[in-house]
C-alpha positions as CSV (number, residue, x, y, z in Angstrom):
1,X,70.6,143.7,72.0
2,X,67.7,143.4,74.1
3,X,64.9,140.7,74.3
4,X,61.5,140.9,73.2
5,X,58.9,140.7,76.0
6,X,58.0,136.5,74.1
7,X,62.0,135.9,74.7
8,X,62.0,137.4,78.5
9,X,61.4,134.6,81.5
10,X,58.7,135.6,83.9
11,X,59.8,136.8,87.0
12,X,57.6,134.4,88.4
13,X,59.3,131.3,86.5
14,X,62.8,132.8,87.8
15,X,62.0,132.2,90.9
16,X,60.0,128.8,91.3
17,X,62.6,127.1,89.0
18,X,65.7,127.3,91.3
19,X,64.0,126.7,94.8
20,X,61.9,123.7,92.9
21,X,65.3,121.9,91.7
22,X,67.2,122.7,95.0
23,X,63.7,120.7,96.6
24,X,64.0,117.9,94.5
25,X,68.4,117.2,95.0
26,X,67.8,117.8,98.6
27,X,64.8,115.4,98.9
28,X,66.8,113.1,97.0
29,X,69.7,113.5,99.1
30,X,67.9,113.7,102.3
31,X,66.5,110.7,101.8
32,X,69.9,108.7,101.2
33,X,70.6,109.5,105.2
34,X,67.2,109.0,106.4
35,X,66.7,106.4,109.5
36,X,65.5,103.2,108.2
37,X,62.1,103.3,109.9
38,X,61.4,106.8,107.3
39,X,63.4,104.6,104.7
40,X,62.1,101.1,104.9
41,X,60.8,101.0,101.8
42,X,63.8,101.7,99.5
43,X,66.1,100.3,102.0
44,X,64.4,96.5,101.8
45,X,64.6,97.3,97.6
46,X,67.9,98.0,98.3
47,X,68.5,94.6,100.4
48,X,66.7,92.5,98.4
49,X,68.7,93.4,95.0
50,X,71.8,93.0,97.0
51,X,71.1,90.0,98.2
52,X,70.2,88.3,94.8
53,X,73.2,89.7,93.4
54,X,74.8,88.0,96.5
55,X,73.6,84.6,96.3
56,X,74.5,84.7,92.5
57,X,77.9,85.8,93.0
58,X,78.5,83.2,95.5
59,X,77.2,80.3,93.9
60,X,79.7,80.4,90.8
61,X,81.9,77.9,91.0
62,X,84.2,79.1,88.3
63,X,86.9,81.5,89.1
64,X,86.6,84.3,86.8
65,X,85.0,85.2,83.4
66,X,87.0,85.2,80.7
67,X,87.1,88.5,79.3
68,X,90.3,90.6,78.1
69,X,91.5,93.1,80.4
70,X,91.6,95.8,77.6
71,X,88.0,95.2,77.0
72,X,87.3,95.7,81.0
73,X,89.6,98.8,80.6
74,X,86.8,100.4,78.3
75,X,83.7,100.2,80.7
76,X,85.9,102.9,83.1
77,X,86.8,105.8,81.2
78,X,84.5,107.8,82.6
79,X,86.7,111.3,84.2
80,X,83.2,113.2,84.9
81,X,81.0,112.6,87.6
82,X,77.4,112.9,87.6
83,X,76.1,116.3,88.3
84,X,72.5,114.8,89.4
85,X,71.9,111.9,92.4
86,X,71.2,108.5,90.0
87,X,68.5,106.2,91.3
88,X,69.4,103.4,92.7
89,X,68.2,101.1,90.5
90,X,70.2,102.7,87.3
91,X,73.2,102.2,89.6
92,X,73.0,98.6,91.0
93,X,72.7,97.7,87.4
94,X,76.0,99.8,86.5
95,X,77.5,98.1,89.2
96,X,76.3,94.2,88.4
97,X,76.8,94.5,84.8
98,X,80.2,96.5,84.7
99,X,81.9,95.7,88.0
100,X,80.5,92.4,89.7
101,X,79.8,90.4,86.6
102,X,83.6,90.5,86.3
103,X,84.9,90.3,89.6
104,X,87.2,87.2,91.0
105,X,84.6,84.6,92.6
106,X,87.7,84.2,95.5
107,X,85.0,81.9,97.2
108,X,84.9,79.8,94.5
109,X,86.6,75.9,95.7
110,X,88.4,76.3,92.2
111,X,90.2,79.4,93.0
112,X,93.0,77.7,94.7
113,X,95.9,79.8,93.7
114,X,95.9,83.1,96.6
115,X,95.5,83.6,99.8
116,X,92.1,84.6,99.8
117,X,88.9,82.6,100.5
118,X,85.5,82.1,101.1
119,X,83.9,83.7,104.1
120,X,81.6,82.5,107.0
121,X,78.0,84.0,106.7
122,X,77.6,86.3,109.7
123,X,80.2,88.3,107.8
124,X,77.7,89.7,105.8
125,X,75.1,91.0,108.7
126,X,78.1,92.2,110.5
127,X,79.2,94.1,107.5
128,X,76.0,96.0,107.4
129,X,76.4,96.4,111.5
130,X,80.0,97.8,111.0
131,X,79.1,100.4,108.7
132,X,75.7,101.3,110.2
133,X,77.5,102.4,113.2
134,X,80.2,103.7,111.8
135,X,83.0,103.6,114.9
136,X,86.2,105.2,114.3
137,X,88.2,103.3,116.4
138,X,91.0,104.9,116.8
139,X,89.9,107.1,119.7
140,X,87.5,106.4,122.8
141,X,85.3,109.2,121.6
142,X,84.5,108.1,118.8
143,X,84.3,104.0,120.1
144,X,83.2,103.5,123.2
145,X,82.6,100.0,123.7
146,X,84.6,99.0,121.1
147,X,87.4,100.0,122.2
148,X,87.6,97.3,125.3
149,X,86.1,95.0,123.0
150,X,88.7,95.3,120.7
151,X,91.0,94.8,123.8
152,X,89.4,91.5,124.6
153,X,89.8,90.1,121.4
154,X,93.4,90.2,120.7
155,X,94.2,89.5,124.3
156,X,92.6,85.9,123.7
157,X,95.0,86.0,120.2
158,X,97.3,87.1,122.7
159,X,97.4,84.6,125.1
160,X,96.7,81.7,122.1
161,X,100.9,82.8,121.2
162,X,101.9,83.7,124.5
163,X,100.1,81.0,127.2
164,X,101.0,84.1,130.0
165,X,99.4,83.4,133.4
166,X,95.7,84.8,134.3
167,X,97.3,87.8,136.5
168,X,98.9,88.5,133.5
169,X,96.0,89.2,131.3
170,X,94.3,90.5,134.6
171,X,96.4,93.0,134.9
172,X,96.9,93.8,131.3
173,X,94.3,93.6,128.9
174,X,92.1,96.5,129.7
175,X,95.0,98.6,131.2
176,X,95.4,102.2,129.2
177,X,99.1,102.0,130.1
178,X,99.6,98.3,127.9
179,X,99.5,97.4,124.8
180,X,99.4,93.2,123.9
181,X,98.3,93.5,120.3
182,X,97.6,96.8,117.7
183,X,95.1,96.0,114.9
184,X,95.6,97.5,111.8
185,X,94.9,97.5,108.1
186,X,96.5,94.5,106.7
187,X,100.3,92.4,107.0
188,X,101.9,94.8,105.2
189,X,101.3,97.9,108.1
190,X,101.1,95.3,111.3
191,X,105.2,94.2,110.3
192,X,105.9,97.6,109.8
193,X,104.3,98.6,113.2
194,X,106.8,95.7,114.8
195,X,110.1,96.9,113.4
196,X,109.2,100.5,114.3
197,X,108.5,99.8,118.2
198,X,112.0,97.5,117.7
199,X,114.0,100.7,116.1
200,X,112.4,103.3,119.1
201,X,113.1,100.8,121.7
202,X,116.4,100.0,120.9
203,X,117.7,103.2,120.3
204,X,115.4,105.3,123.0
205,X,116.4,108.7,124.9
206,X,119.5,107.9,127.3
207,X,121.8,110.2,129.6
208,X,120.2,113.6,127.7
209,X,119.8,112.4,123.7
210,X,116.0,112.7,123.0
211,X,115.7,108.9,121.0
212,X,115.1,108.2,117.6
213,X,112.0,109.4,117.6
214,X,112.4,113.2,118.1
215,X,116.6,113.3,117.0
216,X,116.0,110.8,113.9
217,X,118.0,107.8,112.7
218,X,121.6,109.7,111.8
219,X,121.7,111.1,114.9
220,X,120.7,108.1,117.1
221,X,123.2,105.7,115.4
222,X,125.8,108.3,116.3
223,X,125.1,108.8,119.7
224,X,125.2,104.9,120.3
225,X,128.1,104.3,118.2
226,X,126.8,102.4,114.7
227,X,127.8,103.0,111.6
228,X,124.8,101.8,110.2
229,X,121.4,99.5,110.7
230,X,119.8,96.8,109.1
231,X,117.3,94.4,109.1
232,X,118.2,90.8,108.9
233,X,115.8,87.5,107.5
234,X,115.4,84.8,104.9
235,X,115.6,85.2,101.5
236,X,111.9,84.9,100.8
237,X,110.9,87.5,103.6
238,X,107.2,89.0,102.5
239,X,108.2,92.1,100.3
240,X,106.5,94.3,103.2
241,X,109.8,94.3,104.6
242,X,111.1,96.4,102.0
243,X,108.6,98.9,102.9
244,X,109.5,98.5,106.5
245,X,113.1,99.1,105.6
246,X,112.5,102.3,103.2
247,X,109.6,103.6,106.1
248,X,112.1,103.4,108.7
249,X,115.0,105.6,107.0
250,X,117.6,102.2,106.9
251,X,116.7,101.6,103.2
252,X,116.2,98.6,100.9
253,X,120.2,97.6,100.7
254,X,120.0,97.6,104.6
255,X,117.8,94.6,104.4
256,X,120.1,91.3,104.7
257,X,118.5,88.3,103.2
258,X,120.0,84.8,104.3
259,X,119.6,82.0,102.1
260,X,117.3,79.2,102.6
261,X,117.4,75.8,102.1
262,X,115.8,73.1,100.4
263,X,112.5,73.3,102.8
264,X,112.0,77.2,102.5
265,X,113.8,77.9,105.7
266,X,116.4,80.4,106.4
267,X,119.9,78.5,106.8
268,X,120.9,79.1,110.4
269,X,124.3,78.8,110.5
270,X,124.4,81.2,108.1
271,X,122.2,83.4,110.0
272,X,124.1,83.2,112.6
273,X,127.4,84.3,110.8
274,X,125.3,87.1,109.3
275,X,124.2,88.4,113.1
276,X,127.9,88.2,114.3
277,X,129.7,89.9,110.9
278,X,127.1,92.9,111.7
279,X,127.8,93.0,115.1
280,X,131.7,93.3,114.2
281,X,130.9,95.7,111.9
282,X,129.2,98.2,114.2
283,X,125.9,98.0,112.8
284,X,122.7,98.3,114.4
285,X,120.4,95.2,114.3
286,X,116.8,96.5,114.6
287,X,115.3,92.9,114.4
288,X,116.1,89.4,113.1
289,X,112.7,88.2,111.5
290,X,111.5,84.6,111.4
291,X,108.9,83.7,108.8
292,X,106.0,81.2,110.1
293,X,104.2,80.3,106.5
294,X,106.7,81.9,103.5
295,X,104.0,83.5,100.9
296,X,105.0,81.4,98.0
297,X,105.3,77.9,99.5
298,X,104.5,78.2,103.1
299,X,108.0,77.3,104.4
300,X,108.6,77.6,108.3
301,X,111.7,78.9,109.6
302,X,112.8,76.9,113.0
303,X,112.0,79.5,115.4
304,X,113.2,78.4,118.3
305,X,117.0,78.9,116.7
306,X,116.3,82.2,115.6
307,X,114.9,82.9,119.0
308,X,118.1,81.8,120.6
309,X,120.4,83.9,118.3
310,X,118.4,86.7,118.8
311,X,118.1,86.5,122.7
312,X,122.3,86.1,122.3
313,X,122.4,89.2,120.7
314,X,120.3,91.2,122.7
315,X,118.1,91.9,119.4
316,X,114.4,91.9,118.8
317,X,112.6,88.8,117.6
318,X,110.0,89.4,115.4
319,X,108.2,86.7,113.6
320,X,106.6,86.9,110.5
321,X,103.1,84.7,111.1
322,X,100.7,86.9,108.5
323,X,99.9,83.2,107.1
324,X,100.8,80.4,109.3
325,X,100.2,81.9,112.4
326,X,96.7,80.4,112.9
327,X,98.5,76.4,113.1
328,X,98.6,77.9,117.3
329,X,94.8,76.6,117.0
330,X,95.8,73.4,115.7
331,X,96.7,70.4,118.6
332,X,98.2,68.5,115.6
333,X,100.6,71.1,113.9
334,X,100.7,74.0,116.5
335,X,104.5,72.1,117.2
336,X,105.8,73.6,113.6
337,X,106.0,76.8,115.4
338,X,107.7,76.1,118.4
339,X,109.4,79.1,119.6
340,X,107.0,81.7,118.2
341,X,106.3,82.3,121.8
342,X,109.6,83.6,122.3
343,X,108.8,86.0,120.1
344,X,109.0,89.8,120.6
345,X,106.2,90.5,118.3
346,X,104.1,88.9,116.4
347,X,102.6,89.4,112.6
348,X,98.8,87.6,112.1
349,X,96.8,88.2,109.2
350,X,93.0,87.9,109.9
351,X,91.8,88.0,106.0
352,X,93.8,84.5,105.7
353,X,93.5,81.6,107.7
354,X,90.6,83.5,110.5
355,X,89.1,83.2,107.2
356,X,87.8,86.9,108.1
357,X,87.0,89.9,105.4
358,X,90.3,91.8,104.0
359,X,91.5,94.7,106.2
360,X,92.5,93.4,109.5
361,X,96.1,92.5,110.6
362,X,97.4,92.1,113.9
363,X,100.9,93.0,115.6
364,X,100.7,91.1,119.2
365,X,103.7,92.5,121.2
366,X,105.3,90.0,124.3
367,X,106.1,93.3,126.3
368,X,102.7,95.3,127.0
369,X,104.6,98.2,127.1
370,X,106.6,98.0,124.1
371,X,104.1,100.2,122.1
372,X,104.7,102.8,124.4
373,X,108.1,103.3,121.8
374,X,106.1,104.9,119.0
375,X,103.1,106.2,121.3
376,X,101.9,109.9,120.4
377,X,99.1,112.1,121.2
378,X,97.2,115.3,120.3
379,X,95.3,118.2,122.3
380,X,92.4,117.5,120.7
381,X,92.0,113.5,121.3
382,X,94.8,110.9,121.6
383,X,95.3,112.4,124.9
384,X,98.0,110.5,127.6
385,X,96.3,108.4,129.7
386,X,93.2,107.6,127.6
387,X,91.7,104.5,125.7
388,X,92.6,105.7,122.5
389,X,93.9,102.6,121.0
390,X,94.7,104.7,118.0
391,X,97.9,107.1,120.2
392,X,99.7,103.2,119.5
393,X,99.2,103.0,115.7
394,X,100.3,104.3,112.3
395,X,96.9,104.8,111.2
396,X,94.7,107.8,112.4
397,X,91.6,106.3,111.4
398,X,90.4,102.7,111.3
399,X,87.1,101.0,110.8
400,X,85.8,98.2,113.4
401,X,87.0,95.3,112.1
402,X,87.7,93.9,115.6
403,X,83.3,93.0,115.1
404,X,84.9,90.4,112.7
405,X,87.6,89.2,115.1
406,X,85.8,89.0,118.2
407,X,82.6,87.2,116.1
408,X,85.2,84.7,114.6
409,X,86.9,84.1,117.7
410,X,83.2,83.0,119.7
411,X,81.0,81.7,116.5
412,X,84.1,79.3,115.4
413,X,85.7,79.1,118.6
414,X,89.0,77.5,119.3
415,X,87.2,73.5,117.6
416,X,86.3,75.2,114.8
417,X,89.7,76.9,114.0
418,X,91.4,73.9,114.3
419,X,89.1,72.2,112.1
420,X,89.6,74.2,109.5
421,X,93.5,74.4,109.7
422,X,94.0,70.4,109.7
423,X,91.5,70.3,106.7
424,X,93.3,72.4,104.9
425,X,96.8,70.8,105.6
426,X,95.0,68.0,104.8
427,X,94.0,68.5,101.3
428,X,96.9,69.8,100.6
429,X,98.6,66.5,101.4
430,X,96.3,65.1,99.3
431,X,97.2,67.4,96.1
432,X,100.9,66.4,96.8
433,X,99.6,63.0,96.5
434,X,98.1,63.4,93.0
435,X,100.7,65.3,91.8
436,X,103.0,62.9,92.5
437,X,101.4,60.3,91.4
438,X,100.5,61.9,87.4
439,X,103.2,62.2,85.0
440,X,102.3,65.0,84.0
441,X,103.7,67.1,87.0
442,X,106.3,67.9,88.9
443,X,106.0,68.1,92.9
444,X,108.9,70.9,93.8
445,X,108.7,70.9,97.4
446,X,107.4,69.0,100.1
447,X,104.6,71.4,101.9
448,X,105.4,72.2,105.1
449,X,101.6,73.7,105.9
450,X,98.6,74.5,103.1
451,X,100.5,75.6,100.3
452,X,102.2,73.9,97.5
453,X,104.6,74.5,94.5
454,X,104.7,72.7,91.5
455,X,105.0,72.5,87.4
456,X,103.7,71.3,84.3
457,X,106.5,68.9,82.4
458,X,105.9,68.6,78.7
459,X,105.7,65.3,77.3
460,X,109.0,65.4,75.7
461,X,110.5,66.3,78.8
462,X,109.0,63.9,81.1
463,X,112.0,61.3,80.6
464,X,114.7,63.7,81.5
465,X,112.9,65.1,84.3
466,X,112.3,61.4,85.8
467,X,115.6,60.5,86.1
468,X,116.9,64.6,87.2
469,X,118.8,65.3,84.0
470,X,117.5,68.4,82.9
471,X,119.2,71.0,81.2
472,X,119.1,74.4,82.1
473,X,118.3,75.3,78.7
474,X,115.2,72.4,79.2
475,X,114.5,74.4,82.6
476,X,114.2,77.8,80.5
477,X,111.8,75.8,78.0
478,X,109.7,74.9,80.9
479,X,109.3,78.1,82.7
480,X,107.8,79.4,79.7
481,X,105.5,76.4,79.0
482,X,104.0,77.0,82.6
483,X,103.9,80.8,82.1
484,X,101.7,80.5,79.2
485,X,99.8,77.6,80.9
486,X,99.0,79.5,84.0
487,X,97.9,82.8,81.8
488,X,95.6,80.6,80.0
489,X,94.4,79.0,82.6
490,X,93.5,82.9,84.7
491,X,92.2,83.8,81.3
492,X,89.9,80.4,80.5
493,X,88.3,81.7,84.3
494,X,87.8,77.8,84.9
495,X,89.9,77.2,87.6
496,X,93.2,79.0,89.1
497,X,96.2,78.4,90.8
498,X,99.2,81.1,90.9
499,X,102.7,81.2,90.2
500,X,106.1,82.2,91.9
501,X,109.7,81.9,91.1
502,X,112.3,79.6,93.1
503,X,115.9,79.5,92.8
504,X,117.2,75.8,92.2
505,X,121.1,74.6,91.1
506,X,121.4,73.2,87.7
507,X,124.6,71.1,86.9
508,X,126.3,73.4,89.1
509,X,124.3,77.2,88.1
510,X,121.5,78.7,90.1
511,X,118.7,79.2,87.6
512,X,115.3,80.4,88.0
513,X,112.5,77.9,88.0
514,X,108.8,79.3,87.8
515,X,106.8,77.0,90.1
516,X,102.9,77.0,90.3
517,X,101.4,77.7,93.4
518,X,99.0,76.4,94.9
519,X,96.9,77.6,98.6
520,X,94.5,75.2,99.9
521,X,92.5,77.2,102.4
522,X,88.7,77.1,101.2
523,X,86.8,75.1,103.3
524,X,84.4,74.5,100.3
525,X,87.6,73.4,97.9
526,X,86.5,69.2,98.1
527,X,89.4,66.8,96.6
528,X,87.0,66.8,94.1
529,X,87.6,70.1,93.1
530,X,91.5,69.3,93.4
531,X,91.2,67.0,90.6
532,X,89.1,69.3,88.2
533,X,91.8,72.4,88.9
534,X,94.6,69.9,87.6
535,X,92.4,68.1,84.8
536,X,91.7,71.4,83.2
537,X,95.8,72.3,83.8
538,X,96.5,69.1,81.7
539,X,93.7,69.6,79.3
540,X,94.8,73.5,78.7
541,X,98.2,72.2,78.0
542,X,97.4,69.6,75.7
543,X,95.4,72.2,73.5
């Protein structure tokens, strides 16, 4: 079949049409990297919608909307993506209607229930900064001055856990050779980044055997005579460990949980026991981990006895800090964790109480040259001898957070960090108060820092409860009362507070008790506030 000379393209249309369309994606695309100056225009659009959108966002005071997550499941079903650039403006509209208009307003002073808050304001312009420059700073190359800046910043986190002399950070804290403190992603990969310099260290190359790191875990425990290894903490150790314990080849049943008492914190005698039955046994004890700040209810272990079974055994200490950490700012509760300085490493969480943008965690190590464990490099950067902070690290590329650190560190200073940590022990006192004080609740456990546990007592539960003569079959009854009153409460958007579970005895049986959880860490949350979160509690109940 062949085409009539109507039905044939001109040669001439042929071969306009492809160089014209390939004009208009690149000028499109072209002008997506442009320099502001050649961009000003579309750039300050681009600002000015954001920053509405911004201000909106920021100004709710309610937690959430209160649509159904199957209905949010239907606005992302899209498996194509666009074959042509969208404008921006079709976009930012996507985005606000689809994404941000049902996003968690975690800087409202009514979302009370996670460890997540509002942030200062230069956040924002520093965001913009961060990812205008885009450092990776992993290698020297690629972040020059960053990299000692980064260096600065957790020395002075360094020396807030440590106190070590000023020939100590002198000689240390822009030295390619040490290591005080590795910033990385988040908790999770700072604790594994601990117990991984602890398992390299303690089983290292000796008298011809290569270390753990080249011969691997079966062969190390051989060569030093274990049968096995384990890592040993409380019973409400942060469920990274697990991942520690299945990243470093031990695996999850090698994981010894003590039991804790009636204040969150690991029973020491029993901790104790546990070090020395491991230690008969033959097995290797990569660390013994203290928690400063338990996830669900803030509880803090006494470090200074862990730190002294720990030293006896000739076994790394590694504290858990990721949330209570930041009480070292505080003159008035830094003593509740006496002994972290003993510490062979050190977990802090910047997203929580630095009250900094998610995505940095901290390891700070007592020995500068404990990194050196799990140090490795590459021809082409990461080379022996360099800056390259990233030759110390599990990750092999990393944004600047440290902007956020350093920035926190100088425009709230040491003042303003305490400030902020005594506030929010203090309002947390005073939501123990109320609760205490309304029938209506139950106060579970006296808070050791800023978070709380408690539940909702139906009123024809409220006798037995007063005088501690619930059944466990009443216990069951209540556990789903505040299960349904805590889903309601997420869904209603009002408000929020969390829940956990705790293990409590009950005429004799351990039963489960689900506790609400509240985290009082928003420096806009008022006592105010406090009352409205359990008002609409009671009032969601009651309907």
């Amino acid at each position: 079949m062949t085409l009539s000379k109507q039905e044939m393209p001109s040669q001439n249309n042929l071969l306009m049409t492809e160089p014209t369309l390939h004009y208009g994606i690149e000028k499109k695309v072209m002008q997506l990297f442009a320099s502001s100056g050649q961009s000003s225009s579309l750039e300050g659009k681009m600002d000015r919608q954001v920053a509405t959108l911004v201000d909106d966002f920021l100004g709710e005071i309610n937690a959430n909307t209160d649509i159904k997550l199957d209905c949010l499941v239907e606005k992302f079903t899209n498996s194509k993506a666009p074959v042509d650039p969208s404008t921006f403006e079709s976009y930012f509209n996507y985005l606000a209607n689809n994404v941000v208009a049902h996003s968690i307003h975690t800087s409202s002073p009514r979302f009370i229930g996670h460890m997540t808050s509002a942030l200062p304001s230069f956040v924002g312009p520093l965001a913009k900064l961060m990812t205008a420059m885009n450092q990776n700073a992993v290698k020297i190359e690629t972040a020059k001055a960053l990299s000692f800046y980064e260096r600065e910043a957790l020395a002075m986190m360094h020396r807030l856990i440590y106190n070590f002399s000023d020939n100590f950070y002198t000689q240390y804290i822009q030295n390619s050779q040490s290591t005080l403190g590795i910033l990385v992603s988040g908790g999770t990969v700072a604790n594994i980044t601990a117990l991984w310099c602890a398992r390299n260290a303690s089983l290292g190359a000796k008298y011809g055997f290569s270390g753990v790191e080249k011969e691997g875990l079966a062969a190390a425990l051989d060569f030093y005579g274990y049968k096995g290894s384990v890592i040993i903490g409380s019973d409400l150790m942060h469920y990274s460990f697990d991942k520690a314990a299945d990243f470093l080849g031990i695996g999850t049943h090698s994981l010894i949980r003590v039991s804790t008492d009636c204040n969150n914190r690991v029973n020491i005698k029993e901790l104790r026991q546990t070090v020395a039955e491991c230690r008969a046994k033959k097995l290797h004890i990569i660390a013994i981990v203290g928690i400063a700040g338990t996830t669900d209810s803030g509880g803090v272990d006494s470090l200074t006895d862990i730190a002294e079974i720990a030293q006896d055994a000739n076994v790394h200490f590694h504290v858990d800090a990721a949330w209570g950490g930041p009480l070292i700012f505080s003159e008035q509760h830094r003593h509740k964790l006496a002994g972290i300085e003993q510490a062979d490493s050190v977990t802090i969480d910047g997203h929580k109480q630095l009250y900094l943008p998610m995505g940095i965690g901290m390891v700070f190590l007592r020995d500068p040259h404990l990194a050196k464990a799990i140090e490795k490099q590459a021809s082409y950067t990461m080379r022996e001898g360099s800056f390259d902070l990233g030759k110390r690290a599990l990750e092999g590329s990393r944004p600047a957070m440290a902007l956020f650190l350093h920035a926190g560190l100088n425009l709230i200073g040491l003042k303003g960090y305490e400030f902020l940590i005594d506030e929010g022990i203090r309002k947390t006192q005073y939501m123990a108060e109320r609760i205490r004080a309304m029938p209506e609740f139950e106060l579970l456990a006296e808070p050791d820092i800023n978070l709380l546990i408690y539940r909702y007592i139906p009123e024809s539960l409220r006798g037995l409860s007063s005088i501690n003569q619930l059944s466990e079959t009443d216990n069951q009854l209540i556990n789903q009362w505040n299960e349904r009153l805590q889903k309601n409460q997420r869904q209603a958007g009002r408000t929020f507070i969390s829940r956990t579970t705790k293990t409590t005895t009950c005429f004799g049986t351990e039963i489960s008790i689900l506790a609400l959880r509240a985290v009082i860490a928003n420096p806009l949350t008022t006592e105010d506030d406090i009352d409205a979160v359990l008002n609409d509690q009671i009032h969601i109940a009651r309907e």
